[in-house]
Backbone as a chain_set.jsonl record, in Angstrom:
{"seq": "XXXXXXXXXXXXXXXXXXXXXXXXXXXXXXXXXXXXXXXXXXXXXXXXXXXXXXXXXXXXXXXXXXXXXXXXXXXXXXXXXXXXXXXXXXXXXXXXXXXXXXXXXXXXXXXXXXXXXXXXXXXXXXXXXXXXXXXXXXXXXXXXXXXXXXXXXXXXXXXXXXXXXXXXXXXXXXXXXXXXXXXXXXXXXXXXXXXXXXXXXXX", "coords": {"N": [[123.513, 97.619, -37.962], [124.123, 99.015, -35.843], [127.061, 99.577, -36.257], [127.869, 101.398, -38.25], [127.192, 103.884, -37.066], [128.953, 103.647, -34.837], [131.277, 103.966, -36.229], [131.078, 106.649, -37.35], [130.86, 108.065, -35.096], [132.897, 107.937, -34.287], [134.821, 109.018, -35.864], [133.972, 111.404, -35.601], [134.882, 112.095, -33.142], [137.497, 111.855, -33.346], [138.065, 113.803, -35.494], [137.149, 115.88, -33.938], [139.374, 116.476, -31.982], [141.402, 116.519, -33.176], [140.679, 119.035, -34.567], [140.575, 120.375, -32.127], [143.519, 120.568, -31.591], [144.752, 121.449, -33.128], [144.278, 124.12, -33.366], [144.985, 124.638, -30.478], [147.683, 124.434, -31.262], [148.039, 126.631, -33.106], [147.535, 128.482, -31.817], [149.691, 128.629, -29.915], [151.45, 128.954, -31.837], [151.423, 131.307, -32.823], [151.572, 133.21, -30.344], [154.25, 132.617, -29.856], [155.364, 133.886, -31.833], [154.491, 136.29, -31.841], [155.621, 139.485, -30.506], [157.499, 140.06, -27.575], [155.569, 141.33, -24.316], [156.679, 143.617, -22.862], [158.964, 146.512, -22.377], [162.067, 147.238, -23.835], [165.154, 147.711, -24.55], [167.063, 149.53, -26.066], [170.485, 148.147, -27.129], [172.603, 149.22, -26.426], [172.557, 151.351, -25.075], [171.07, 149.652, -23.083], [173.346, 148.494, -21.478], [175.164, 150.667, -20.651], [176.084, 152.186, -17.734], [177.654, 153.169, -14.268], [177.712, 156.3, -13.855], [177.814, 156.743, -17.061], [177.027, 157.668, -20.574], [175.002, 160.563, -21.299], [172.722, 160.767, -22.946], [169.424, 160.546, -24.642], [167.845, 157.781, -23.801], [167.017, 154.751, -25.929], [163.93, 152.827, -27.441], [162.326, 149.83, -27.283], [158.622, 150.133, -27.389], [156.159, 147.769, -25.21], [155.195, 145.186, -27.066], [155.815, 145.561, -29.449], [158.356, 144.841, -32.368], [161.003, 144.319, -33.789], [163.465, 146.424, -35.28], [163.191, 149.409, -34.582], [163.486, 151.724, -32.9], [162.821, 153.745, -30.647], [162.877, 157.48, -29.378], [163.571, 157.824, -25.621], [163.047, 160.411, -24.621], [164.304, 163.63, -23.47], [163.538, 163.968, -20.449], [162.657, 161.09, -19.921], [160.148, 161.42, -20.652], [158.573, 159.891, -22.514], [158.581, 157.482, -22.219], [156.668, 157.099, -20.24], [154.104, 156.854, -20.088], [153.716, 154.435, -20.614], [154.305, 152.934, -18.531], [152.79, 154.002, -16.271], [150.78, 152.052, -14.857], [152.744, 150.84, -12.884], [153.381, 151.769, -9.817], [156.532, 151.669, -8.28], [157.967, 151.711, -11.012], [157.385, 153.85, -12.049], [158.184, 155.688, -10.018], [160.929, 155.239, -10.028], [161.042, 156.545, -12.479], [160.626, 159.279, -12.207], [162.176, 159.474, -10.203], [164.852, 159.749, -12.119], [163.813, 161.849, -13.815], [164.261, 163.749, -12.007], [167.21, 163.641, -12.039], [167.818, 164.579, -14.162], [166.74, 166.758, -14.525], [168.334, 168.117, -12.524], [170.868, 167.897, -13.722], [170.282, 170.075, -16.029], [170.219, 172.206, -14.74], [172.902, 172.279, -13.52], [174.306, 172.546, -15.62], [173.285, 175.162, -16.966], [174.502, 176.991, -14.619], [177.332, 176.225, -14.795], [177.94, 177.193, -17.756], [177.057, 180.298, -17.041], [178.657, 180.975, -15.447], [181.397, 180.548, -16.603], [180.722, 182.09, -18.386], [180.622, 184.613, -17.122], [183.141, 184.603, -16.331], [184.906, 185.001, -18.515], [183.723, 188.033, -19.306], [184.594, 189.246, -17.676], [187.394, 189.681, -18.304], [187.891, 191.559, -20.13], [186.821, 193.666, -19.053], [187.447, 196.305, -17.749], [189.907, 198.35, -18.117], [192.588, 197.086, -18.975], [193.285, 193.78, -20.055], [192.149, 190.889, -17.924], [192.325, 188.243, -16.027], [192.634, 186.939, -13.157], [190.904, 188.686, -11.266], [188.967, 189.629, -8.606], [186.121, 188.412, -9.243], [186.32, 186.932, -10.865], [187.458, 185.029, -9.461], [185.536, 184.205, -8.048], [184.093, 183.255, -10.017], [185.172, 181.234, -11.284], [186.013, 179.22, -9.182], [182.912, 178.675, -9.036], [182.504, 177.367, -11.516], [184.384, 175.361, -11.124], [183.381, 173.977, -9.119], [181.101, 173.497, -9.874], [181.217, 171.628, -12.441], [182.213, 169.219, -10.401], [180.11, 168.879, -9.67], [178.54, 167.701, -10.906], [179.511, 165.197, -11.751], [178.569, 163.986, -9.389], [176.005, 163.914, -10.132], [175.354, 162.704, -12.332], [176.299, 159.898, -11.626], [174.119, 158.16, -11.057], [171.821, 158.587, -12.903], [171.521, 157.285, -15.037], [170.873, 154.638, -14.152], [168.884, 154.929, -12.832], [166.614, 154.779, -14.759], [166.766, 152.671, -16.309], [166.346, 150.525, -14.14], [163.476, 151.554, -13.775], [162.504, 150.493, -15.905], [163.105, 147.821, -15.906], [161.381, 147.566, -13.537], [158.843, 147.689, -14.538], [159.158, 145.852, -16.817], [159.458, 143.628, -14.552], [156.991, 143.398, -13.208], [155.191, 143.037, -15.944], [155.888, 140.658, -16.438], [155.058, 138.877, -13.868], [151.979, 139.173, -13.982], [151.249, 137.751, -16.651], [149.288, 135.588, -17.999], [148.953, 134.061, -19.601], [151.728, 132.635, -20.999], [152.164, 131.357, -18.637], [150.446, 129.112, -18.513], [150.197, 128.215, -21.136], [150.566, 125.346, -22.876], [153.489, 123.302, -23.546], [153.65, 120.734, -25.584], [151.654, 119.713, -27.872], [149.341, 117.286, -28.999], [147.922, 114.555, -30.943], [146.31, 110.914, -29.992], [145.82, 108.134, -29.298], [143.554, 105.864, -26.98], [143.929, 102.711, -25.461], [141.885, 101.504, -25.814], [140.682, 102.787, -28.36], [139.699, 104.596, -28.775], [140.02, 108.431, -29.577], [142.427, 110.886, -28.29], [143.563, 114.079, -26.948], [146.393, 115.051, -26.402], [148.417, 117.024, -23.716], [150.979, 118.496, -23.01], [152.303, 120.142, -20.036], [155.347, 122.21, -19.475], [157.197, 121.926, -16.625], [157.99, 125.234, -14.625]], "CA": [[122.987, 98.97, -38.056], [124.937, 100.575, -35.225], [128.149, 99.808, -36.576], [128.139, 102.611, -39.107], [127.107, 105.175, -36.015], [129.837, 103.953, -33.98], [132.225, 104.873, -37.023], [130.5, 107.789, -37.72], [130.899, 108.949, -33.856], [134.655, 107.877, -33.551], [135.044, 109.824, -36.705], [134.064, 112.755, -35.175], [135.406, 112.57, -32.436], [138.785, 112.205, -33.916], [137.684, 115.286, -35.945], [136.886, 117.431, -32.843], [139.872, 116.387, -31.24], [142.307, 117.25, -34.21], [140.871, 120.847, -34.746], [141.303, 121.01, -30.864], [144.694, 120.451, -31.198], [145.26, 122.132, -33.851], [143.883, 125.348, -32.157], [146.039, 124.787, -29.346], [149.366, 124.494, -32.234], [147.59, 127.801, -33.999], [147.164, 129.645, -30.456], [151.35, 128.502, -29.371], [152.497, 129.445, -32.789], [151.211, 132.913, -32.345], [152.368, 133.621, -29.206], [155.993, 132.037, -29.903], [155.73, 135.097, -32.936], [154.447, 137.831, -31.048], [156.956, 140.441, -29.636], [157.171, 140.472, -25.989], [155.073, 142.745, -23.899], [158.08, 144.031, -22.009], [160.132, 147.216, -22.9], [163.158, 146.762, -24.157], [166.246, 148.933, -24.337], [168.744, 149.309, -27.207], [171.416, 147.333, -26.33], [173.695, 149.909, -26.157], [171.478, 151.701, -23.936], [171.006, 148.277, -21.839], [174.816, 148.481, -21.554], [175.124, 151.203, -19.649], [176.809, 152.067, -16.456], [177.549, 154.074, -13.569], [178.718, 157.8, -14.454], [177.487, 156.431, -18.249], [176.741, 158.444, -20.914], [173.795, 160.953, -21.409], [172.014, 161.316, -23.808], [168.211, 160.117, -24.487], [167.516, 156.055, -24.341], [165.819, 154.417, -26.918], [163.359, 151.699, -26.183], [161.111, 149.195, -27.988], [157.3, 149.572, -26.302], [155.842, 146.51, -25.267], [154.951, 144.354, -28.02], [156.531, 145.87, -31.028], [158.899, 144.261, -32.436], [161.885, 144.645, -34.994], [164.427, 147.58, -34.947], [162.211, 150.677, -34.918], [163.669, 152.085, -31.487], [162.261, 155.761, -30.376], [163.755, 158.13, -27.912], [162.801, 158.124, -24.468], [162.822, 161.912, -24.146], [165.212, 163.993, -22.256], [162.973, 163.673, -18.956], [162.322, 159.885, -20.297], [158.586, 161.516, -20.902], [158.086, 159.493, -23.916], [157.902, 156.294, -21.45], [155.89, 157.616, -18.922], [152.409, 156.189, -20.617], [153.325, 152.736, -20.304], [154.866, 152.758, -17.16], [151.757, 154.789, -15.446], [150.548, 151.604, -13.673], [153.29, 150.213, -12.107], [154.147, 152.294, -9.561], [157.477, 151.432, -8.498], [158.665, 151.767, -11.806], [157.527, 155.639, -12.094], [159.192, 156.145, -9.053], [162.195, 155.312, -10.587], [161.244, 157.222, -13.909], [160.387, 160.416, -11.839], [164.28, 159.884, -10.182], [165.546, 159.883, -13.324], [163.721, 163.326, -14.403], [164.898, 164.851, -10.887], [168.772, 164.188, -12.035], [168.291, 164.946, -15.931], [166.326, 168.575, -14.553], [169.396, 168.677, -11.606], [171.614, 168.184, -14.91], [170.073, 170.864, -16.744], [170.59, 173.4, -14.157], [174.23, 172.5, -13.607], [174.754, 172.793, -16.981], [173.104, 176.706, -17.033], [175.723, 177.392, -13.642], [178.523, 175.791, -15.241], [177.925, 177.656, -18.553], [177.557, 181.273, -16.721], [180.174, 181.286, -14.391], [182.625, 180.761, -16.994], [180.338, 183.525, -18.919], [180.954, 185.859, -16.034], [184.807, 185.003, -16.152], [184.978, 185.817, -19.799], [183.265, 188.88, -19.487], [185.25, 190.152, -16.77], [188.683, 190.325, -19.253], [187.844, 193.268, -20.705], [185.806, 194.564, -18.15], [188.372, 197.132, -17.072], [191.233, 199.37, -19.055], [193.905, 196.122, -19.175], [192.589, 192.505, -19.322], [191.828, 190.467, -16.512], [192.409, 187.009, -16.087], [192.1, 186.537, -12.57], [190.625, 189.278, -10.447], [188.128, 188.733, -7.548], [184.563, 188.053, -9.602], [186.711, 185.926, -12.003], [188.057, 184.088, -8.936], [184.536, 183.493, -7.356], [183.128, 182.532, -11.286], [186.165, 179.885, -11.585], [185.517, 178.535, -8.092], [181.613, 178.039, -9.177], [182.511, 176.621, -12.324], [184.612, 173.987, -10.94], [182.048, 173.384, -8.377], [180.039, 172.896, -10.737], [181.909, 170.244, -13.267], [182.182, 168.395, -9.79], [178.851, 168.214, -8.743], [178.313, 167.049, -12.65], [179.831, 163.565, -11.528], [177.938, 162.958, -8.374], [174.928, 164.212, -10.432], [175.633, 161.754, -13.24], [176.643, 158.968, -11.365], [173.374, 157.341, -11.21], [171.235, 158.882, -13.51], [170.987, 155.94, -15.825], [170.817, 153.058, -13.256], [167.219, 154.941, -12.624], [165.867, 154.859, -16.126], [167.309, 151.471, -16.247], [165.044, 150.183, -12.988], [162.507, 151.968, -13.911], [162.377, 149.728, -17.485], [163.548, 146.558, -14.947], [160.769, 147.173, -12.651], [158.024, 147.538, -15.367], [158.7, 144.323, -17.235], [158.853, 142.323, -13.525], [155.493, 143.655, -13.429], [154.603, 142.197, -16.8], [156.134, 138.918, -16.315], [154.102, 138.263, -13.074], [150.869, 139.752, -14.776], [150.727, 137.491, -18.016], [148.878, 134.46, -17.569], [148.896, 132.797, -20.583], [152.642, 132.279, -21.251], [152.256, 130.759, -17.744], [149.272, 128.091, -19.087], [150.036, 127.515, -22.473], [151.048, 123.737, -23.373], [154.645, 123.499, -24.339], [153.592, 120.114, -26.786], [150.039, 118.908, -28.223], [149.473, 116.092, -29.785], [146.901, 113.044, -30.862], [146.913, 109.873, -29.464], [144.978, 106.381, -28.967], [143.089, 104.845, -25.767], [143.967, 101.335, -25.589], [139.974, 101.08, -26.63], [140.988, 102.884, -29.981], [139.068, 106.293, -28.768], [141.493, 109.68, -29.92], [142.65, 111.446, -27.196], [144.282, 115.064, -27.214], [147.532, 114.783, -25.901], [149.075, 118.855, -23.551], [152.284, 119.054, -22.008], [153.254, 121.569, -19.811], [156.835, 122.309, -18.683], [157.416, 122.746, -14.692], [159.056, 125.947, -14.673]], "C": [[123.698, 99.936, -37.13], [126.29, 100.939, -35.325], [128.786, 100.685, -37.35], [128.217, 103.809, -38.053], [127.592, 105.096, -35.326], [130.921, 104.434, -35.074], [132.155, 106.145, -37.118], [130.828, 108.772, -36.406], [132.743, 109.558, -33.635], [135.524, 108.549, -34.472], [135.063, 111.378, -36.356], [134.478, 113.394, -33.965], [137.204, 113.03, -32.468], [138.858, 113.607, -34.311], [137.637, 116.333, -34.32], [138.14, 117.519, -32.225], [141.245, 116.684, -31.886], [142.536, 118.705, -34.502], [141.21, 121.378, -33.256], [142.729, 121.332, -30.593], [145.139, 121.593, -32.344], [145.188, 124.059, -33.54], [144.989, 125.957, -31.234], [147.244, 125.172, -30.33], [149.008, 125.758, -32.276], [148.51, 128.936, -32.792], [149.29, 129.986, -29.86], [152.059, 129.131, -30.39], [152.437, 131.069, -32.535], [151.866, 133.334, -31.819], [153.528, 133.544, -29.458], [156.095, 133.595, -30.693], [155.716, 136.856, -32.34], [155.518, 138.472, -30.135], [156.498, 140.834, -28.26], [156.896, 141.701, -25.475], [156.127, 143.173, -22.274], [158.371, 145.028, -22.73], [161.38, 146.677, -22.757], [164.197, 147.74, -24.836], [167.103, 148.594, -25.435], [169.751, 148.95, -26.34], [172.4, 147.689, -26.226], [173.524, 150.686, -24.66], [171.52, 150.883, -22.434], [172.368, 148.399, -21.202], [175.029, 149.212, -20.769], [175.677, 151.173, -18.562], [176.659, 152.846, -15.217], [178.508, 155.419, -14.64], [178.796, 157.508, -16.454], [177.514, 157.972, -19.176], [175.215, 159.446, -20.829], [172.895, 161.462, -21.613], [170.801, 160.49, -24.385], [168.56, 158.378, -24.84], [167.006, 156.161, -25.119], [165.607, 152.993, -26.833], [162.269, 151.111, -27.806], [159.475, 149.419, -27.102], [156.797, 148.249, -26.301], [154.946, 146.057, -26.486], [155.049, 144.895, -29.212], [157.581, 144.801, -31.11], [160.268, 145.051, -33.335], [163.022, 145.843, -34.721], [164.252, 149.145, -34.704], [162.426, 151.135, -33.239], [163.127, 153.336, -31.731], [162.737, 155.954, -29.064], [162.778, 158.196, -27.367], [162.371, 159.408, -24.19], [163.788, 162.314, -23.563], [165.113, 163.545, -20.853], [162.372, 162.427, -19.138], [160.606, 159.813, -20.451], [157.759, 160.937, -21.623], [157.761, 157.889, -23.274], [157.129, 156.394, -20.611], [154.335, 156.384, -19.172], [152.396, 154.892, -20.342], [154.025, 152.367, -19.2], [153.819, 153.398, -16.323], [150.823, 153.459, -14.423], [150.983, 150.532, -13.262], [153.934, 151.332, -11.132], [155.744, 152.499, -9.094], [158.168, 151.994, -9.907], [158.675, 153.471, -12.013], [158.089, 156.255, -10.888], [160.472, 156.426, -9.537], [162.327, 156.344, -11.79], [161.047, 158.59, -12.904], [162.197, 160.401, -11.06], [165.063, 160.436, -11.06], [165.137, 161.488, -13.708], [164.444, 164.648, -13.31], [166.268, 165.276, -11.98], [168.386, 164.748, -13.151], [167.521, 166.97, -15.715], [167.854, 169.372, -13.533], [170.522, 168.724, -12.639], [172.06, 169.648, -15.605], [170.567, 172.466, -15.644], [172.088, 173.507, -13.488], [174.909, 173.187, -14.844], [174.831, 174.6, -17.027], [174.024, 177.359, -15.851], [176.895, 177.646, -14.088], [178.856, 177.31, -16.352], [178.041, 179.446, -18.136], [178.258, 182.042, -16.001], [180.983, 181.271, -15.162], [182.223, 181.753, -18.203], [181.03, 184.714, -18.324], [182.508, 185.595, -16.048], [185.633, 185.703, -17.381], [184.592, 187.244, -20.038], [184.044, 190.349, -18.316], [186.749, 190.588, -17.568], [188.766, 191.125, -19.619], [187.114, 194.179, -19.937], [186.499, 195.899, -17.404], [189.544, 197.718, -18.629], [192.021, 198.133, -19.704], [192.784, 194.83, -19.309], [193.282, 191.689, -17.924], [191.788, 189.427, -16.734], [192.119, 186.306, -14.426], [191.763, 187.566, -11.101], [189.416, 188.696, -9.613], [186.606, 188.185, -8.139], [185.399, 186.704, -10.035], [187.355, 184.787, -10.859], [186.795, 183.013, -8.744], [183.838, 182.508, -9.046], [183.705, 181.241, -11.168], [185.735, 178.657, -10.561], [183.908, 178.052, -8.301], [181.453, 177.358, -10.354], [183.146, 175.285, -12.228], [184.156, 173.317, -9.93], [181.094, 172.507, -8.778], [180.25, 171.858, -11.532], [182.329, 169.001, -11.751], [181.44, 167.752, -9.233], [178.06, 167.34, -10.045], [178.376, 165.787, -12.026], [178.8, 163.672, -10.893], [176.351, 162.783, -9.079], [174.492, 162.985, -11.178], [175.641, 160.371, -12.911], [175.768, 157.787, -11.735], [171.931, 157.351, -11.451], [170.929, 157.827, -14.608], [170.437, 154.983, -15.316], [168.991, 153.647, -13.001], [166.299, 154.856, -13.415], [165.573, 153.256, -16.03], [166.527, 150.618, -14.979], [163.872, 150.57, -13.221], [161.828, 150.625, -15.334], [162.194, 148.422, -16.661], [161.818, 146.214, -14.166], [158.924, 147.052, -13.149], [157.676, 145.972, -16.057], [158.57, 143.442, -16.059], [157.526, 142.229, -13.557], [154.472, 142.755, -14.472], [154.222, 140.794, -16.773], [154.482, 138.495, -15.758], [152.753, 138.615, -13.624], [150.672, 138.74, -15.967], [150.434, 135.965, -17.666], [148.603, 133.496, -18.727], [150.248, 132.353, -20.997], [152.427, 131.101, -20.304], [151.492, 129.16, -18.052], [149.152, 127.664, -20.293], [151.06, 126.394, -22.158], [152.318, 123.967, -23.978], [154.512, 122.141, -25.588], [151.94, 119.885, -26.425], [150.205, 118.632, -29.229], [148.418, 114.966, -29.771], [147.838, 112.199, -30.533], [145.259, 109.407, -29.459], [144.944, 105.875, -27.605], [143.299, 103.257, -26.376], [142.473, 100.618, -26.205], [139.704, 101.549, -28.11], [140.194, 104.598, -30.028], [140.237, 107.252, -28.99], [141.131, 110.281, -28.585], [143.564, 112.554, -27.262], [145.482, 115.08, -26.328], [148.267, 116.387, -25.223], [149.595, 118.292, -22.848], [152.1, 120.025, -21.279], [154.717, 121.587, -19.041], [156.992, 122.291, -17.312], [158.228, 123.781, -14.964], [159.226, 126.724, -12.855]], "O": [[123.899, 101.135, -37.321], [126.815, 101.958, -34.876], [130.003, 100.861, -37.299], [129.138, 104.623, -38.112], [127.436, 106.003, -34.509], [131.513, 105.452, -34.715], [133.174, 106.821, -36.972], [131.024, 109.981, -36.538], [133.4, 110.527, -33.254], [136.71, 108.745, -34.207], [135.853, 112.261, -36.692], [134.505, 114.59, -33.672], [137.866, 113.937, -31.964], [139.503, 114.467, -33.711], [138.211, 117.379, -34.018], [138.329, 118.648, -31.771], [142.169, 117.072, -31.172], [143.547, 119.392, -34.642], [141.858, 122.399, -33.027], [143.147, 122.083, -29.712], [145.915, 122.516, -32.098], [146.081, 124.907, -33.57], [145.586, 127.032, -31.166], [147.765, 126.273, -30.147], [149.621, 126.392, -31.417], [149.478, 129.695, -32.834], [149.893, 131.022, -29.58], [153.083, 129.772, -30.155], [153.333, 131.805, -32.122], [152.841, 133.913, -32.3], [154.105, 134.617, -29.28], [156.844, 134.439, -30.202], [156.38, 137.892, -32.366], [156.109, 137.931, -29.2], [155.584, 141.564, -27.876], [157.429, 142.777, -25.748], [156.059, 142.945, -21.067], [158.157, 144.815, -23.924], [161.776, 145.897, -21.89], [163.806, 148.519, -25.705], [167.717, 147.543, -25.621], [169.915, 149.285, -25.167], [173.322, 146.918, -25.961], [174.132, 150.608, -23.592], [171.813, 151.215, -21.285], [172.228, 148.375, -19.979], [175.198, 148.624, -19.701], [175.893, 150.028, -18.165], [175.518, 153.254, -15.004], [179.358, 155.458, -15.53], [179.714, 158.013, -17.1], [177.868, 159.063, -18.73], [174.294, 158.909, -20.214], [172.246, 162.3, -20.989], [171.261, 159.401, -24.729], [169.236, 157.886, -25.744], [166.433, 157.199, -25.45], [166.393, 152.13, -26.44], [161.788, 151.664, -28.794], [159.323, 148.712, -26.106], [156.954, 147.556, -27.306], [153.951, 146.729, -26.756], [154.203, 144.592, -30.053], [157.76, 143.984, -30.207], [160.366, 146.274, -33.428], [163.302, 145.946, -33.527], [165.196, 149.934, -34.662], [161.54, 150.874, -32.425], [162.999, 153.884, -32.826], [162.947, 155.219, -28.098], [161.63, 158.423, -27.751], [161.343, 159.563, -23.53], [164.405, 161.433, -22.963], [165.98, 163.0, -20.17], [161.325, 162.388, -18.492], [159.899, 158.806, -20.417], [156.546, 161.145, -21.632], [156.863, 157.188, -23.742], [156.873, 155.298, -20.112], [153.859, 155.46, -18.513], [151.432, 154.241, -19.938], [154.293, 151.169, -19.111], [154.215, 153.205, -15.174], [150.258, 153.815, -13.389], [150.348, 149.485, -13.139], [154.974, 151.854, -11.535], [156.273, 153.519, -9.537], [159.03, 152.851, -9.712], [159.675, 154.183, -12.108], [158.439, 157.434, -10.928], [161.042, 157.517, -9.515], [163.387, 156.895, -12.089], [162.122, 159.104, -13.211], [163.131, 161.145, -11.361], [165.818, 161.393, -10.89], [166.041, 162.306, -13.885], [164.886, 165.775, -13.53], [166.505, 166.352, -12.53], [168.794, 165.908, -13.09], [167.709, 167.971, -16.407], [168.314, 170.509, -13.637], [171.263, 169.691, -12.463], [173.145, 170.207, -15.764], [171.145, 173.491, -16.006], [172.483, 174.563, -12.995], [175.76, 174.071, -14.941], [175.864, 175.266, -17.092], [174.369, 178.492, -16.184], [177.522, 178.701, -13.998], [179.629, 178.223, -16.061], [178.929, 180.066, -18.722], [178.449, 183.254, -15.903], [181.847, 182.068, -14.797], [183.097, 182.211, -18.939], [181.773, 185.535, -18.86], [183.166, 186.579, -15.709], [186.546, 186.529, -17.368], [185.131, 187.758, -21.018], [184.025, 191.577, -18.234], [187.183, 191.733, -17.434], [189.842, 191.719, -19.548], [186.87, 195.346, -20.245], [185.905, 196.409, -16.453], [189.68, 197.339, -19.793], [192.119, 198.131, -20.931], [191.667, 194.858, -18.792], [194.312, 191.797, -17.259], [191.176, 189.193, -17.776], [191.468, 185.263, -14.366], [192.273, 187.28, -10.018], [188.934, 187.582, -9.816], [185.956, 187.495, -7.352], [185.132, 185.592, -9.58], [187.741, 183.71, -11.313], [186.735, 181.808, -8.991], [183.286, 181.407, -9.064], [183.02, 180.234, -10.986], [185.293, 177.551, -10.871], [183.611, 177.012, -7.715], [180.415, 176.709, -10.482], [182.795, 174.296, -12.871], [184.452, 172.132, -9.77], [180.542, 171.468, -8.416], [179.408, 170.97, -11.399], [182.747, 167.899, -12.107], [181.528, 166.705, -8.591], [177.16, 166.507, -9.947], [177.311, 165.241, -11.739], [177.79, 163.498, -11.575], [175.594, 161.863, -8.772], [173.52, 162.309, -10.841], [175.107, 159.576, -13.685], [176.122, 156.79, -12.364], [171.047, 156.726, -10.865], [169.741, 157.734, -14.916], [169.523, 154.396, -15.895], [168.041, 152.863, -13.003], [165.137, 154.843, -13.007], [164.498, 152.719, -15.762], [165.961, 149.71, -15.586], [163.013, 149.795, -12.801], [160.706, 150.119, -15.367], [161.076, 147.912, -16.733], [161.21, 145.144, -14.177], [158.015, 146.563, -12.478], [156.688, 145.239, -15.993], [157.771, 142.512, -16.166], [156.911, 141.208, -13.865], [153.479, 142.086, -14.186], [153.219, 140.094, -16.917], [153.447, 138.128, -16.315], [152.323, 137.462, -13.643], [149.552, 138.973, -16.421], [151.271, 135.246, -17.121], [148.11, 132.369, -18.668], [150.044, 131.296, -21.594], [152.449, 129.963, -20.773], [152.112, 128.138, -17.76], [148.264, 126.893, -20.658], [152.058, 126.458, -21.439], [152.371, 124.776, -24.904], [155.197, 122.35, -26.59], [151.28, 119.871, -25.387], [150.811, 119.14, -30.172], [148.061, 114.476, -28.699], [149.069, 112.19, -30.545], [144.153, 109.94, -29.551], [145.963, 105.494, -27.029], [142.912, 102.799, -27.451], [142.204, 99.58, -26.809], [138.898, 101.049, -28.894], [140.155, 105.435, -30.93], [141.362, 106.917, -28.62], [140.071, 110.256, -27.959], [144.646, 112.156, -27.692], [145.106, 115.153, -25.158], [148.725, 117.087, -26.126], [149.06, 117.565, -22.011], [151.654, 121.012, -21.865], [154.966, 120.898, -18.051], [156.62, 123.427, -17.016], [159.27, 123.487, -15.55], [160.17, 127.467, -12.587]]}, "num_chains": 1, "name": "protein.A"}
């Protein structure tokens, strides 16, 4: 009589110990699929240098996936939201808006100093090519295309940290990559009981 209700038990325990596992597979496959919660930089973008180019990144947000990049913004405003609590990283993104606003107002220098040298040619009976405004314009225009470089130099590398110092953030923050089972699997006690079988890696 109790030999049916020890089948009956070791039956179900098998059973419980199958959908457990299977759970666990379900729960790993997922994850393996899901798109990392990290930003992630077109890889041209990623590429990048000193004295680079510059003109808006474009970025995956964390956990999208696929090719669907969107611009950062001029002032990389369009990342701001998911970078808002790490600070470190908005440090770096607020660097970045300094140079790209210290940019913008080279640019408007550049552009009317060699206004004001143009405008001085005819500004008189004969033209004029290099009288004294047109000296001082020239002199602030190539002031200005020099302070361009230093401006430039390392205006990316801060976007670029800023992105860097966000996903470290993530990493250390995600606690289930850290705790999920790299194999599961049934198995047999030498007594014939099932037994759920989890790996995990040392990393």
């Amino acid at each position: 009589m109790h030999k049916p209700t020890g089948l009956t038990s070791a039956t179900l325990r098998l059973r419980a110990a199958a959908a457990t596992a299977l759970i666990f597979t379900a729960l790993a496959s997922a994850q393996a699929q899901q798109a990392p919660a990290t930003i992630r930089l077109h890889p041209d973008d990623a590429a990048r240098g000193l004295n680079g180019a510059q003109h808006n990144f474009e970025f995956l947000p964390p956990g999208v996936g696929g090719e669907q990049y969107q611009s950062a913004g001029f002032f990389g405003q369009k990342l701001r939201p998911y970078l808002v609590s790490n600070p470190e990283a908005v440090a770096f993104l607020n660097k970045y808006r300094r140079q790209k606003t210290l940019f913008l107002v080279d640019r408007v220098v550049a552009v009317g100093s060699f206004g004001l040298w143009g405008q001085q040619i005819f500004a008189g009976d004969e033209k004029q090519y290099f009288n004294n405004t047109q000296k001082v314009a020239l002199g602030v225009f190539a002031t200005s295309l020099l302070a361009t470089v230093f401006i430039n130099r390392n205006t990316n590398t801060y976007l670029k940290r800023a992105v860097e110092a966000y996903n470290a953030g993530s990493a250390h923050g995600s606690v289930w990559p850290r705790l999920r089972p790299t194999t599961v699997g049934l198995g047999l006690t030498p007594a014939g009981q099932p037994v759920l079988g989890l790996r995990w890696a040392v990393r």
